[in-house]
Residue, then its C-alpha position, 0 to 999 in steps of 0.5 A: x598482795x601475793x602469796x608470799x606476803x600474804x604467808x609472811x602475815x601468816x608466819x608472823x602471826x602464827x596461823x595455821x590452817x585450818x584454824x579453829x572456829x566455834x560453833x554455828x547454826x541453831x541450837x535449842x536452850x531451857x529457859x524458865x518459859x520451856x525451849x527455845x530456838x537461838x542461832x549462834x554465829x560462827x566466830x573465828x577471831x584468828x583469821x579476822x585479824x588476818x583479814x583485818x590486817x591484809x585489808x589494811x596492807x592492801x589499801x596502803x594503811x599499814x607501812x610497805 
């Protein structure tokens, strides 16, 4: 895939960069025990199906 087609996908889905993601790394939260250590992953749904969908044009899944 080029850069022209990859921007097409992007036009077409409205993505602008840079997209929003959430938040990631460690966080403390209260639980009834006291605090605890939790580790959020990051998330960007936007940008997976960008992903998503150029993988699947590239290996001929989705219609040329």
């Amino acid at each position: 895939m080029n850069g022209k087609q990859a921007k097409t996908i992007r036009k077409a889905l409205d993505i602008t960069k840079p997209t929003e993601a959430t938040e990631s790394g460690l966080f403390h939260t209260e639980t009834p025990e006291g605090k605890q250590w939790v580790f959020k992953r990051r998330r960007n749904p936007q940008m997976n199906l960008y992903r998503h969908i150029k993988r699947l044009y590239k290996r001929g899944q989705l219609g040329k």
